[in-house]
SESETOR-148623 format. One record per residue (C-alpha): y negated, x, z negated. Coordinates in steps of 0.2 Angstrom, whole numbers, padded with zeros to 4 digits, m for minus. Each point is the difference from the previous one (the first is absolute). Example, Ala and Ser with C-alpha at 12.3 -4.5 7.8 and 13.67 -1.06 7.14 Angstrom:
2
<lose><py>0022</py><px>0062</px><pz>m0039</pz></lose>
<lose><py>m0017</py><px>0006</px><pz>0003</pz></lose>
***
This chain:
297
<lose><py>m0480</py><px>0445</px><pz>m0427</pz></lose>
<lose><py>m0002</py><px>0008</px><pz>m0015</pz></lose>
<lose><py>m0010</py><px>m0006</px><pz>m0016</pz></lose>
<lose><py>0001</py><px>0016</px><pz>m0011</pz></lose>
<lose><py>m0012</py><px>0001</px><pz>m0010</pz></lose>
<lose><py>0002</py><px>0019</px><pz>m0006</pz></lose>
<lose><py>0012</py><px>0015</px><pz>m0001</pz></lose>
<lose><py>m0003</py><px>0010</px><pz>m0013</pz></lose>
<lose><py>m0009</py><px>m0001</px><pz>m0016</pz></lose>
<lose><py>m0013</py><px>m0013</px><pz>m0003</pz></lose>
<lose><py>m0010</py><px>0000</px><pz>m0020</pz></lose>
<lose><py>0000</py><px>m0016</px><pz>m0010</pz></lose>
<lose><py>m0019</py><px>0005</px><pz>m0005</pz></lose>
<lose><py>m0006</py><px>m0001</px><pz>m0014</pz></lose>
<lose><py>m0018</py><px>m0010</px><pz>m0004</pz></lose>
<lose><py>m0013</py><px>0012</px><pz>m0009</pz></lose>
<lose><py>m0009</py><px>m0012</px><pz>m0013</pz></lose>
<lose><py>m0018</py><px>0006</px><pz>m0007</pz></lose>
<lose><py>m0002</py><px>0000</px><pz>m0017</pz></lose>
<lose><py>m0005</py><px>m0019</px><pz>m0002</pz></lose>
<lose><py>0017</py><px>m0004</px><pz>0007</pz></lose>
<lose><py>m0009</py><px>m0004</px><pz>0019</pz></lose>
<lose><py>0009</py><px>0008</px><pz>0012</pz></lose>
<lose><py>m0007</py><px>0018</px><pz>0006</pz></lose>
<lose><py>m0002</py><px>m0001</px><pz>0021</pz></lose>
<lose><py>m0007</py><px>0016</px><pz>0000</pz></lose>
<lose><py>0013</py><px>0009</px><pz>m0009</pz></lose>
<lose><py>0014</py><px>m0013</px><pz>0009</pz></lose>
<lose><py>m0006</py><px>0007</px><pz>0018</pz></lose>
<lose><py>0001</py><px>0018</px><pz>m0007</pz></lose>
<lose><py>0017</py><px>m0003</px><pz>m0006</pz></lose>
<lose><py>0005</py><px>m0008</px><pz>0018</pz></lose>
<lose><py>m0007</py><px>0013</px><pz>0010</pz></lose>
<lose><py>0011</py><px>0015</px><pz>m0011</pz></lose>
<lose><py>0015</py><px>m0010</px><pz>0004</pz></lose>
<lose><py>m0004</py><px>0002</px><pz>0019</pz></lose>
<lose><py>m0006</py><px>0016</px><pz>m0001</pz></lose>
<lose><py>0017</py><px>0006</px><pz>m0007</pz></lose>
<lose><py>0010</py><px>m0011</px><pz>0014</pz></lose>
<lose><py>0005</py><px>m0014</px><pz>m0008</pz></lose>
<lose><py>0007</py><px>m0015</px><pz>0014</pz></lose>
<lose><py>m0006</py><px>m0014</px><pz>m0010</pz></lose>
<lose><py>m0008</py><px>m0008</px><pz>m0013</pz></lose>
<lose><py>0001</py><px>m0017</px><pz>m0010</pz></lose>
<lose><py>m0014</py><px>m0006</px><pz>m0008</pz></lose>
<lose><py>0003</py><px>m0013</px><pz>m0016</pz></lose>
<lose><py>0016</py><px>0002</px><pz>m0003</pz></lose>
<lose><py>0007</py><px>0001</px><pz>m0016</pz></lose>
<lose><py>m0007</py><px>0019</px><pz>m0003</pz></lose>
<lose><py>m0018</py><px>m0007</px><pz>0008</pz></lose>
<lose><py>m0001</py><px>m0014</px><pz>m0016</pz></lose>
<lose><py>0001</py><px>m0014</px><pz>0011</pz></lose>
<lose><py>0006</py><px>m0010</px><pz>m0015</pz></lose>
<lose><py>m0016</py><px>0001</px><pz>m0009</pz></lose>
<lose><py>m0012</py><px>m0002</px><pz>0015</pz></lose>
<lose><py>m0012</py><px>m0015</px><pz>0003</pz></lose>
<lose><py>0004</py><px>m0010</px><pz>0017</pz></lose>
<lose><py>m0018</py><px>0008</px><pz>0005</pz></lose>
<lose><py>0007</py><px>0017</px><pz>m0004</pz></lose>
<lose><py>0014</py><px>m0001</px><pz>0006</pz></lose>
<lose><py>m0006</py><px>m0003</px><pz>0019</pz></lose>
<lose><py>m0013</py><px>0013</px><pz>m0003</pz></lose>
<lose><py>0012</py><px>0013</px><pz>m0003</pz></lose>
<lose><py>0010</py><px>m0003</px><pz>0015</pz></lose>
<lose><py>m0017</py><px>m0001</px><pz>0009</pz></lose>
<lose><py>m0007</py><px>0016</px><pz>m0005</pz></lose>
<lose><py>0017</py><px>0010</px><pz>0003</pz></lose>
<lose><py>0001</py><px>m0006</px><pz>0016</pz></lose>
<lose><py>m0017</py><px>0004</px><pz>0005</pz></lose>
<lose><py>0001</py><px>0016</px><pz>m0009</pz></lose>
<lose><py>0019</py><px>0005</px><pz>0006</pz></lose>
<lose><py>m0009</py><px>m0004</px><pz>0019</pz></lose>
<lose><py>0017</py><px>m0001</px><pz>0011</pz></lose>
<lose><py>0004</py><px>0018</px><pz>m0006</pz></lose>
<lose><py>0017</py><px>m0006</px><pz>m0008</pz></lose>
<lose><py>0009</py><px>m0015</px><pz>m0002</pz></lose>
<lose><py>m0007</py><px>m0013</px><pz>m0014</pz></lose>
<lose><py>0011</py><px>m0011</px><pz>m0009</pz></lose>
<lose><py>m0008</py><px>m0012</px><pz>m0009</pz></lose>
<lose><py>0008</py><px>m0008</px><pz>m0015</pz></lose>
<lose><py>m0002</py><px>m0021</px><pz>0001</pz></lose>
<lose><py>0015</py><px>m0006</px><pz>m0006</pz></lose>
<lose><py>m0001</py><px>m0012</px><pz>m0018</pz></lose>
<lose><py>0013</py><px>m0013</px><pz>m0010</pz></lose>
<lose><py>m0013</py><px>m0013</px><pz>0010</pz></lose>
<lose><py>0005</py><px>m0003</px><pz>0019</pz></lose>
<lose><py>m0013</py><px>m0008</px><pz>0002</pz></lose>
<lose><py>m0013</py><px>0015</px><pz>m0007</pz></lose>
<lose><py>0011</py><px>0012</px><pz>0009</pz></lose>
<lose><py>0000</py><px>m0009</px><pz>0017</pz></lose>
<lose><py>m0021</py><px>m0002</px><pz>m0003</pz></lose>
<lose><py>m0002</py><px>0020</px><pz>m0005</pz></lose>
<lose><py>0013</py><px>0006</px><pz>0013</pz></lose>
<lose><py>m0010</py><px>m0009</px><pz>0014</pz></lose>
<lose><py>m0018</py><px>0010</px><pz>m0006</pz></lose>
<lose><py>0009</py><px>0015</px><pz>m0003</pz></lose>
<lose><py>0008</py><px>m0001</px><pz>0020</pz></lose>
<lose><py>m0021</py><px>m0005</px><pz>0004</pz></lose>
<lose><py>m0006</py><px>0015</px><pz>m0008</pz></lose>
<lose><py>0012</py><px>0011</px><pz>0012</pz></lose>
<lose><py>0016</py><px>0005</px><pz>m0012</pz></lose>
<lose><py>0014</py><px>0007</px><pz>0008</pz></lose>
<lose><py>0012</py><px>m0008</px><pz>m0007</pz></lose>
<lose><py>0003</py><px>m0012</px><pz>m0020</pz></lose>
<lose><py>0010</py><px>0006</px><pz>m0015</pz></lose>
<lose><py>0009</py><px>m0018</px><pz>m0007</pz></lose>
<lose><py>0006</py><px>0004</px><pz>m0018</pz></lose>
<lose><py>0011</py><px>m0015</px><pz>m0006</pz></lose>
<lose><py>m0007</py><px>m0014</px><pz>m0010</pz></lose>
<lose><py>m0001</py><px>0006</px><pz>m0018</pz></lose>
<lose><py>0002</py><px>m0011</px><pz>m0016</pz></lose>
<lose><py>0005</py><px>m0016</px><pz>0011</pz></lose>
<lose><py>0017</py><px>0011</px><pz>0004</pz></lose>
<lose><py>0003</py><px>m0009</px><pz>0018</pz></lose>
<lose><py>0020</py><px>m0003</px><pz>0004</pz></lose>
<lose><py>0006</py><px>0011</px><pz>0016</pz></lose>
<lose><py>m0003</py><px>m0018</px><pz>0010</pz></lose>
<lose><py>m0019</py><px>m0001</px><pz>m0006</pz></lose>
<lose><py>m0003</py><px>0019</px><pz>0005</pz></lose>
<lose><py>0006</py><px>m0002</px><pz>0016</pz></lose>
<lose><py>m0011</py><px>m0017</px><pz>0001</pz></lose>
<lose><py>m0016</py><px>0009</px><pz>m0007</pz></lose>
<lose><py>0000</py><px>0018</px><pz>0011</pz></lose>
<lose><py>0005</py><px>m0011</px><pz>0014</pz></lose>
<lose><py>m0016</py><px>m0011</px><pz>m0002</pz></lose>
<lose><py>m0014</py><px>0015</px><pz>m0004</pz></lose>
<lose><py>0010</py><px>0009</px><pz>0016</pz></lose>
<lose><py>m0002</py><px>m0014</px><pz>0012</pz></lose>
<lose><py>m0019</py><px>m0002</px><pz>m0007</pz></lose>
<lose><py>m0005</py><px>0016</px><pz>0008</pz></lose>
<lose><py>0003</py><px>0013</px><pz>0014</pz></lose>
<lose><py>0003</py><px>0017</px><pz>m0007</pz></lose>
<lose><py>0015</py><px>0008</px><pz>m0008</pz></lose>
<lose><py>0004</py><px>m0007</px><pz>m0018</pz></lose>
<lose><py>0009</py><px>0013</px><pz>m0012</pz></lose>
<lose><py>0013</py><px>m0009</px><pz>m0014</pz></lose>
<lose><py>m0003</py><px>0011</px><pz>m0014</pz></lose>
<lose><py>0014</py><px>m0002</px><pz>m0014</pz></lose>
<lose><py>m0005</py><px>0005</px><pz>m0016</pz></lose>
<lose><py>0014</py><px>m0009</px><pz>m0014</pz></lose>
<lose><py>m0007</py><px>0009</px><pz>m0015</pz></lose>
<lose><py>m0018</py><px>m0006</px><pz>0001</pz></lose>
<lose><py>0003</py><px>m0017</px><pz>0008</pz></lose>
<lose><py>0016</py><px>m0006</px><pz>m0007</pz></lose>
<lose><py>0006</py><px>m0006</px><pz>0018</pz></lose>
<lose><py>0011</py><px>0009</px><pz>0012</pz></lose>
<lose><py>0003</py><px>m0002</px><pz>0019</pz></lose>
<lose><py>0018</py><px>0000</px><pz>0004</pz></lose>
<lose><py>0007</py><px>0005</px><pz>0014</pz></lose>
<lose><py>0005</py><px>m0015</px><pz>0008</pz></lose>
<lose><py>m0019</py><px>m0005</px><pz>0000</pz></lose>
<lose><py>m0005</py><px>0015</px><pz>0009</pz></lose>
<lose><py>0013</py><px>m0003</px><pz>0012</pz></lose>
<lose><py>m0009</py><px>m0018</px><pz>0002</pz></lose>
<lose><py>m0018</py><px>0006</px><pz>0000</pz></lose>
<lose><py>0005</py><px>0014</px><pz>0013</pz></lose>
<lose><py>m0001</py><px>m0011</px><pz>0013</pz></lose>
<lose><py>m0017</py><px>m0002</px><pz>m0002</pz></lose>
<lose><py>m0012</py><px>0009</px><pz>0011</pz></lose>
<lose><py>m0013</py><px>0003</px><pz>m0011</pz></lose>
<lose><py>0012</py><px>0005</px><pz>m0014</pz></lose>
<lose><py>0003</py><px>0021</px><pz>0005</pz></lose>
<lose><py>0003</py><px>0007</px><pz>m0014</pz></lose>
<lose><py>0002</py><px>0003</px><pz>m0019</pz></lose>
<lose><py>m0005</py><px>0012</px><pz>m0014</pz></lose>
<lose><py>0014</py><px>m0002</px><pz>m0013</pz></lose>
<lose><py>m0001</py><px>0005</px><pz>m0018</pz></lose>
<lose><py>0015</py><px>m0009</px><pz>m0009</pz></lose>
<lose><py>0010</py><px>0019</px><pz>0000</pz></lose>
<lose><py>0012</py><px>m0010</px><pz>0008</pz></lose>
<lose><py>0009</py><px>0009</px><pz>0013</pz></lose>
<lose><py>0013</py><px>m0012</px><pz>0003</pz></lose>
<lose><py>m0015</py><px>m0011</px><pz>0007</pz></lose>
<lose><py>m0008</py><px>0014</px><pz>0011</pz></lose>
<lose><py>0016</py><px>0002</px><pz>0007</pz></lose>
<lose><py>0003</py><px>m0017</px><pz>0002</pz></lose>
<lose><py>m0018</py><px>0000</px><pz>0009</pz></lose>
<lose><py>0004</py><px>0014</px><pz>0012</pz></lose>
<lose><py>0016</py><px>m0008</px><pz>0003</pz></lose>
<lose><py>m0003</py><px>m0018</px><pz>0005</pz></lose>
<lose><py>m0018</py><px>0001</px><pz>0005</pz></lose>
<lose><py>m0012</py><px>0008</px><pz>0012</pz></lose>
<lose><py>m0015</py><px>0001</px><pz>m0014</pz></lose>
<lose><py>m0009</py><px>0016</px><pz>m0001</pz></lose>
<lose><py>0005</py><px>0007</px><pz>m0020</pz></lose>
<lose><py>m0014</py><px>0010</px><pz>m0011</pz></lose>
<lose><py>0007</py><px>0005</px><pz>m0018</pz></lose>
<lose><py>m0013</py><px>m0007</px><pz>m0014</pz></lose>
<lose><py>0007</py><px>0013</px><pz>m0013</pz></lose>
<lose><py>m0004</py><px>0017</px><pz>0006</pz></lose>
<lose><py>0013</py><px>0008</px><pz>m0009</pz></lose>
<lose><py>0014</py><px>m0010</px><pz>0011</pz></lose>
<lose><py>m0011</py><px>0004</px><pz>0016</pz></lose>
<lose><py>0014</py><px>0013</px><pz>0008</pz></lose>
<lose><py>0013</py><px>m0015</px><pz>m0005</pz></lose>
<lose><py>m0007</py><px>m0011</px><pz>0010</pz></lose>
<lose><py>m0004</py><px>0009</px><pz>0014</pz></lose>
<lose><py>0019</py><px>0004</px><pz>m0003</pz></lose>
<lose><py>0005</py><px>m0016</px><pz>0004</pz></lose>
<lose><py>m0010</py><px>m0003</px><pz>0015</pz></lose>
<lose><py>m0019</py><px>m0001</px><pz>m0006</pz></lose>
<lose><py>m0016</py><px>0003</px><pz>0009</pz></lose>
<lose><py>m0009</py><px>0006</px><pz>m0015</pz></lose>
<lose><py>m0010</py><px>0000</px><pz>m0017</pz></lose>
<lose><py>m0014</py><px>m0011</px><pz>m0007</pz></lose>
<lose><py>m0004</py><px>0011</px><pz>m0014</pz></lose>
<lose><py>m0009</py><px>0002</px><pz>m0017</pz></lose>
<lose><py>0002</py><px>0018</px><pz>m0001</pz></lose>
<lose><py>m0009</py><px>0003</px><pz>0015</pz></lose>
<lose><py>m0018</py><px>m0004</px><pz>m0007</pz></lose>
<lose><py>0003</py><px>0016</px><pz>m0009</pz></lose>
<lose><py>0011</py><px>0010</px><pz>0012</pz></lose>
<lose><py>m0004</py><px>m0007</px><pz>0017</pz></lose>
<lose><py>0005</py><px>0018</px><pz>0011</pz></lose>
<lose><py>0018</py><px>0002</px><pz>m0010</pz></lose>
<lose><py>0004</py><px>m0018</px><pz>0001</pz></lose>
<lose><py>m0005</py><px>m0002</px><pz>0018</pz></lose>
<lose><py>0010</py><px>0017</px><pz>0003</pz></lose>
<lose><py>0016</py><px>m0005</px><pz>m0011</pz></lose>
<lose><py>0002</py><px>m0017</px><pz>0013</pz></lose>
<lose><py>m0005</py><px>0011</px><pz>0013</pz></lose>
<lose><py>0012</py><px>0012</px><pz>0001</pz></lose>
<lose><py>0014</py><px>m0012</px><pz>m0004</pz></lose>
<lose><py>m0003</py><px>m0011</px><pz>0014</pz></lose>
<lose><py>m0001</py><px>0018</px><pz>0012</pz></lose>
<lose><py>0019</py><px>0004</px><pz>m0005</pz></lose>
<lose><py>m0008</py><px>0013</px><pz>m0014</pz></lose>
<lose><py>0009</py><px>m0008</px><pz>m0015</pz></lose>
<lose><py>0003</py><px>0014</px><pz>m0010</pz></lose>
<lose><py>m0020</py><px>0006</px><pz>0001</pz></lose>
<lose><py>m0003</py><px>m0018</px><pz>m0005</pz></lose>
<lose><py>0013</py><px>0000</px><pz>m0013</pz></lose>
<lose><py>m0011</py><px>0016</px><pz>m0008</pz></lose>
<lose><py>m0015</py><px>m0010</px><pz>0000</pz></lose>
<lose><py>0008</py><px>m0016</px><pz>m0008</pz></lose>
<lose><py>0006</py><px>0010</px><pz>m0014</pz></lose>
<lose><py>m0016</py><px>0009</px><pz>m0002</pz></lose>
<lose><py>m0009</py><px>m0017</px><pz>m0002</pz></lose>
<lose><py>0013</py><px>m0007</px><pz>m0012</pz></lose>
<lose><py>m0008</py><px>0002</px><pz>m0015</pz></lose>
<lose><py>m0016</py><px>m0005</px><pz>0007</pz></lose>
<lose><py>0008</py><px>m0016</px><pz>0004</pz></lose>
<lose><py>0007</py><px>m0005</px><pz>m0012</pz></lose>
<lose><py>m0015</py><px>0006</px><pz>m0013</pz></lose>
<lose><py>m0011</py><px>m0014</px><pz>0012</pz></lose>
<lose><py>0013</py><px>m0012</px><pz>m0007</pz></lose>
<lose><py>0000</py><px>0005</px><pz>m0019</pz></lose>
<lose><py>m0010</py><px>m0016</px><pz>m0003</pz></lose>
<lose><py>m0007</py><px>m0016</px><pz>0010</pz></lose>
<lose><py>m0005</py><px>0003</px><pz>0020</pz></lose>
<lose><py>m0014</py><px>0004</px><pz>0003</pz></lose>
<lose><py>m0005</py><px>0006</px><pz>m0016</pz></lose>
<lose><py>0009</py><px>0019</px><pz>0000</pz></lose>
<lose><py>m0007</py><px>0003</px><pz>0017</pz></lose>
<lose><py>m0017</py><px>m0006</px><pz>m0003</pz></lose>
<lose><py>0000</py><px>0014</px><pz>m0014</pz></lose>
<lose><py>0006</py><px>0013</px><pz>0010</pz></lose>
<lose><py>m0014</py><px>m0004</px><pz>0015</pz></lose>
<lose><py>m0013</py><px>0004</px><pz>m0014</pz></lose>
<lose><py>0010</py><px>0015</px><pz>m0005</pz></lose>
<lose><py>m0001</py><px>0007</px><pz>0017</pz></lose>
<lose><py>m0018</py><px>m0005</px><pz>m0001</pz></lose>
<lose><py>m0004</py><px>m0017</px><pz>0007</pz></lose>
<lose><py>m0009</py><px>m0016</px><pz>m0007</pz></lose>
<lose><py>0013</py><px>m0010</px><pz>0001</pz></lose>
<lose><py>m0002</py><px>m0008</px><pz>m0017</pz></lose>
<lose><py>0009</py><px>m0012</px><pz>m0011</pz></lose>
<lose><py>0012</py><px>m0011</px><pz>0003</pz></lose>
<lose><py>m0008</py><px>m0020</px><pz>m0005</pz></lose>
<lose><py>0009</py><px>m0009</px><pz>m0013</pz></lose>
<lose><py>0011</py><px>m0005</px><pz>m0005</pz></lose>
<lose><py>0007</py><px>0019</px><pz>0007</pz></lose>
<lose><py>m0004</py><px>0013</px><pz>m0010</pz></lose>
<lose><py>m0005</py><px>0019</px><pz>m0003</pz></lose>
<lose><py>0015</py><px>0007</px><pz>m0005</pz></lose>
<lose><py>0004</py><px>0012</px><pz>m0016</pz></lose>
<lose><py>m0006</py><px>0017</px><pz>0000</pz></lose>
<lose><py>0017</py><px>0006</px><pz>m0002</pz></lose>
<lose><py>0004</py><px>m0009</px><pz>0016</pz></lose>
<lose><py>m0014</py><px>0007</px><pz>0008</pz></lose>
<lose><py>0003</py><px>0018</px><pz>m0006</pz></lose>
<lose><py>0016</py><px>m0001</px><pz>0007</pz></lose>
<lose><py>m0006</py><px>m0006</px><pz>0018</pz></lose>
<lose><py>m0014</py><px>0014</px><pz>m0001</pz></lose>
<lose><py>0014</py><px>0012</px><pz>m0003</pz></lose>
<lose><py>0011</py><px>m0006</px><pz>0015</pz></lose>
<lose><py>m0015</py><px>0002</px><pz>0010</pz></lose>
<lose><py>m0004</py><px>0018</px><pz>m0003</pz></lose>
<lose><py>0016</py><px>0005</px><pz>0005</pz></lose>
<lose><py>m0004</py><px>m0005</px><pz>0016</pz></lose>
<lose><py>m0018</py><px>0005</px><pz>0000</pz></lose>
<lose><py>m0007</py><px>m0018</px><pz>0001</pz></lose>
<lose><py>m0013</py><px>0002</px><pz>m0014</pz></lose>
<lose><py>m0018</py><px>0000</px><pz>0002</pz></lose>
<lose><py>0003</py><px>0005</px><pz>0020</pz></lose>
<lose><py>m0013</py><px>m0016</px><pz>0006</pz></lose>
<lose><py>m0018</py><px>0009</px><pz>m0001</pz></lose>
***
């Protein structure tokens, strides 16, 4: 049977924060319900674009509570639980399966730098805890640890371990992935997206959805349909706007260009910042080229 969890294009949401820093449910179910409305197949709530790093446990939970409630079966929710504890992992990946996720993004322990042997130990422990599909997402540049393939290859065997959003730019690995395993792969770099799906991916978990939720959807779209050139147009279209949601720390460029489209989304919390005004003019400019700013009424 399969456990897929998605085809497509699924947003790693944002988090609006009000002014004091608390986060904004109003404005966070507005945001959720312009994703579906513009066809979007998934979305993951706290991961690293929703601040999950700065959120209190008691936030944390509420957040995933509240998108689930709010998303109401009407596409898939992935709900980000994973930690450098086990232990806290294992604990939030069980409430997070209660409160009726679809599925878990697991990042790799940051800071402790596990070796290949203790990833495969800790995915394999938070995977055996629950009953819903865990997603291994490898992210190098911001944790400082990197999954191998031979430790995919190992995990794979797993039931609850289906899948994987890489963002190490490696695509050795996703090859290596596609090659030896049966995991479902989503690119986590949205301008490597049509690489991936290249080499055998299933989709995108995306950053540069929260702004352009239709085109992304579509760019995935066409190019699983066989369309590859039409998807091609699109990718290249989006380019810029990709790599300007990059010109400084996730998710601070993206939650910029929400409020220049015309949401609350708010600041990032410390210790992310606002960034420059140059840097912020040049996103603005990206932007108008594809008619992005002030559009949200």
């Amino acid at each position: 049977m399969s456990r897929t969890i998605f085809t497509g294009c699924a947003t790693a949401i944002a988090t609006p924060m009000n002014a004091d820093g608390s986060v904004n449910y109003e404005e966070f179910g507005r945001l959720i319900d312009f994703q579906i409305e513009n066809g979007i197949d998934g979305i993951v709530i706290c991961g690293t674009t929703g601040e999950s790093a700065t959120m209190t446990d008691e936030e944390h939970r509420e957040v995933i509570r509240y998108g689930i409630e709010h998303i109401a079966h009407r596409v898939p929710v992935i709900a980000g639980a994973g930690s450098n504890d086990t232990a806290y992992a294992i604990e939030l990946s069980k409430e997070a399966e209660k409160m009726g996720a679809d599925a878990l993004l697991q990042v790799t322990p940051y800071y402790n730098k596990a070796s290949q042997r203790g990833l495969v130990k800790h995915f394999t422990a938070i995977a055996d805890a629950v009953n819903i599909p865990n997603i291994l997402y490898n992210v190098p540049s911001r944790t400082g640890c990197n999954i191998g393939v031979d430790a995919y290859i190992e995990m794979s065997k797993h039931p609850n371990i289906t899948a994987v959003k890489e963002a190490s730019g490696n695509m050795s690995t996703v090859m290596g992935i596609s090659a030896y395993t049966d995991l479902d792969i989503y690119s986590g770099n949205d301008d490597e997206a049509l690489c991936c799906l290249a080499l055998g991916g299933k989709g995108l978990i995306s950053v540069t959805s929260n702004v352009a939720p239709r085109e992304k959807h579509d760019e995935i779209k066409l190019y699983l349909d066989g369309k590859r050139e039409e998807a091609l147009e699109i990718a290249k279209k989006l380019h810029a706007l990709d790599k300007a949601l990059f010109m400084d720390v996730n998710p601070i460029p993206v939650k910029h260009a929400l409020n220049i489209m015309g949401f609350n989304a708010g600041e990032c919390r410390l210790p992310l910042c606002s960034m420059s005004e140059e840097n912020t003019a040049k996103l603005k400019s990206v932007m108008e080229t594809l008619g992005l700013v002030g559009v949200i009424k």
